[in-house]
Phi, psi and omega in degrees: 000142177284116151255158120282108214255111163284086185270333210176130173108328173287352158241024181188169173303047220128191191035073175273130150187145169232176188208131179227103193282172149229097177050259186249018168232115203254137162250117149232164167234149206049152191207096191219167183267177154241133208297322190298319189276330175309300180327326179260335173287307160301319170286350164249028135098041181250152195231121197301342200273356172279348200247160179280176182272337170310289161322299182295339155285318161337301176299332204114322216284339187231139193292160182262084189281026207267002183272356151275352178323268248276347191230022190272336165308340180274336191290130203237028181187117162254132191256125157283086222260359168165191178225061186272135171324319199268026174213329172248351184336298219255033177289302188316323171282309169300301194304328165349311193287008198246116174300049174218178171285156129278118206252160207106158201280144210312338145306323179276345184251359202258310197278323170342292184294305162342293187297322204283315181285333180284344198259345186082034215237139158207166202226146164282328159261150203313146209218132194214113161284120199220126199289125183293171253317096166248111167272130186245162189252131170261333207183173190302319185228020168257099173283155205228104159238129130336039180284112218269133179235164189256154180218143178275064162187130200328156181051062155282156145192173171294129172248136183231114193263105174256127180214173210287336174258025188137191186219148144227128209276169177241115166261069184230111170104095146178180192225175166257074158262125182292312194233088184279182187252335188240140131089203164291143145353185156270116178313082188294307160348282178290335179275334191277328178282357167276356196255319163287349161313324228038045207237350174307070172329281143240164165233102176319125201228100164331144174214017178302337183210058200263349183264008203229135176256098185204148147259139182290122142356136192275155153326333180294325193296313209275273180315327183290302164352289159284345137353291188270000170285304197280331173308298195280009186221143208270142188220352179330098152115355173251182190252149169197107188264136186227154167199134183246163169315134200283350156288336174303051190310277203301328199288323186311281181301354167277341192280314197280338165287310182249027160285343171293309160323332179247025170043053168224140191285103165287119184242143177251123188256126140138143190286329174296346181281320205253337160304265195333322196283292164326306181321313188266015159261314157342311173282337203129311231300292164242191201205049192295353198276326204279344175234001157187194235228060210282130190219106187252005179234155173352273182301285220341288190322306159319309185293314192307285166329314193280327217275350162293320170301303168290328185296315187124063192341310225282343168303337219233140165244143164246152179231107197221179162282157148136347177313343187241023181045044181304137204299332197257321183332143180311302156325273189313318169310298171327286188296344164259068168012048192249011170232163175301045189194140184201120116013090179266181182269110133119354146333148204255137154233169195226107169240110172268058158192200189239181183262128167287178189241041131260144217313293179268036159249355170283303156309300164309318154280339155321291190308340196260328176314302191306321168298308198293307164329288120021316183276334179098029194230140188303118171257135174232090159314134157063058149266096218168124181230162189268151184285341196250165173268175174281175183289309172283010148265007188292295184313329187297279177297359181287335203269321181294310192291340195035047186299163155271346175228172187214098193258053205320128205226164171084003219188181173250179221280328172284358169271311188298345173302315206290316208264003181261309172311297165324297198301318170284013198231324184268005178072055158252175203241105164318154178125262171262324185234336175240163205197092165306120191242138138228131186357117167110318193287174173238146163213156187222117176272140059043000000 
């Protein structure tokens, strides 16, 4: 018998893990925070690296894995499916109780080790980069595969867990993009020959944007955005700052070719810009150090800024933190006058990303809108196509994959709906074949 342990991620936006059992041998996959409550828990002056693994679940920040105690000895593989905090943060804490390797594709495990060195942080288990599709065997009858699918950050994928009575893939973060600006296409191939198997068991479903009736924009899209922003709009003689998720590798890169275009010296300001970037220079993936000036720490950054002010913004695109008005952010920091760079009339800032959609990042970006309006400064919004899919491509892959189950994943209980509503327009049964999960919960496949 198949179980499925919904640990994390089912009420809410993060604190992703699922866990998937087959008789005595456990898989889980992801392991993540949730960002809002860290957040706050850090901005009143708290240090995650002081609290137990106890504490932090307490708090919220971490899913609350103890409905595995009893069986954690079984657990024989842990899968990364990218490398977004809110899907690997709380690996450093968690993976510890589990005697096994962590698995992901050589990116994820690359920002993984980054995140793990900055933190002073090290784990007793093994970190193992493993490319999709390569299916690897973990246990007497469970293989581990990689698929690759786009996200907005590099090497995302589908993890698909095979086992005797079936596969179940974990679909969480990703888009159907055809003509991404970083890495492959979505392996479309390998998902239809698992879909023509008939062998699905279940499909874990991302559903944050299971209401919205749409396909989600190619990446390609995003850059023609940015483009007609920075070509097309007169910025001569202004300063002009954009900024996106510091995970955003391909966003990254259309900003820095055409800040090269417009003959102005790019510079990336903020340590999540210069962790992740580094990480995927490490790799190959890009070589932004070589046309520009990556600066992640404190003074630096002040020196930078002042040397900037003086010298003459309009020379310059600066690329920073700070799109969710974070309170530390780099932006934010700008916009209080808490750094040596102030705002002239009618300068640009360009935010190439969303508001994640919760209530305090929702408030912080208001507020940071508001200063800068208050300041004469040029807003250019919602430059920008989203990482997850829409609702038909959610249908799409449900149509490749054929599952026999539908487990809505990603969300809070009014998102997980949208995709129960799907799923039932496709002729599945709440219930019986689609399955409202909350944190914490079971389900036994059949």
């Amino acid at each position: 018998m198949i179980e499925i342990f919904t640990i994390g991620g089912y009420n809410e936006v993060g604190k992703n893990m699922t866990a998937i059992r087959y008789n005595d041998e456990v898989v889980i996959v992801d392991m993540g925070f949730f960002l809002p409550k860290l957040i706050s828990f850090e901005e009143e002056g708290g240090d995650r690296r002081n609290l137990t693994e106890k504490g932090l679940i307490k708090l919220g920040v971490f899913p609350d894995d103890t409905i595995l105690n009893s069986i954690k000895n079984n657990v024989k593989a842990i899968v990364l499916g990218h490398c977004h905090l809110d899907h690997i943060g709380a690996v450093p804490f968690l993976a510890p109780k589990y005697n096994c390797s962590v698995f992901g594709t050589p990116y994820t495990i690359e920002v993984l080790k980054t995140m793990m060195d900055d933190d002073k942080m090290r784990i007793k288990n093994p970190l193992v980069a493993m490319n999709p599709g390569v299916v690897k065997k973990v246990s007497a009858h469970i293989e581990i595969e990689l698929i690759n699918v786009t996200h907005s950050t590099p090497q995302t994928a589908m993890v698909a867990i095979h086992t005797p009575e079936g596969i179940i893939i974990y679909a969480n973060d990703f888009k159907l993009d055809s003509h991404p600006v970083i890495g492959k296409k979505p392996d479309f191939d390998r998902l239809k020959k698992l879909g023509d198997s008939g062998f699905v068991k279940a499909l874990i479903l991302d559903s944050l944007y299971a209401g919205d009736d749409r396909k989600t924009p190619s990446e390609k899209v995003a850059r023609e955005m940015l483009k007609d922003v920075m070509f097309g709009t007169e910025n001569t003689g202004n300063a002009i700052i954009a900024t996106s998720f510091a995970s955003h590798i391909a966003r990254i890169k259309s900003m820095v070719e055409f800040g090269e275009k417009l003959d102005r010296k790019v510079v990336i300001l903020g340590r999540s810009m210069m962790k992740y970037i580094g990480s995927a220079e490490n790799l190959g993936i890009v070589n932004f150090s070589s046309n520009s000036e990556i600066v992640g720490y404190g003074d630096k950054v002040k020196k930078k800024l002042t040397h900037i002010q003086k010298e003459g913004k309009s020379k310059y695109l600066i690329i920073c933190t700070g799109g969710q008005g974070e309170t530390g952010a780099i932006l934010t920091r700008i916009a209080n006058n808490q750094l040596q760079f102030r705002f002239d009339y009618e300068d640009h800032v360009i935010f190439s990303n969303k508001t994640i959609p919760v209530p305090a990042n929702i408030e912080a970006r208001k507020n940071l809108e508001r200063n800068l309006k208050n300041q004469k400064v040029r807003i250019f919004k919602d430059i920008h196509v989203s990482g997850h899919a829409g609702r038909e491509d959610l249908r799409d892959l449900v149509k490749m994959i054929k599952p026999l189950n539908i487990i809505p994943a990603h969300g809070d209980s009014a998102m997980l709906n949208h995709m129960i509503d799907l799923a039932e327009e496709m002729g599945y049964v709440k219930g019986k074949n689609v399955h409202f999960c909350s944190n914490g919960n079971r389900v036994f496949l059949k």
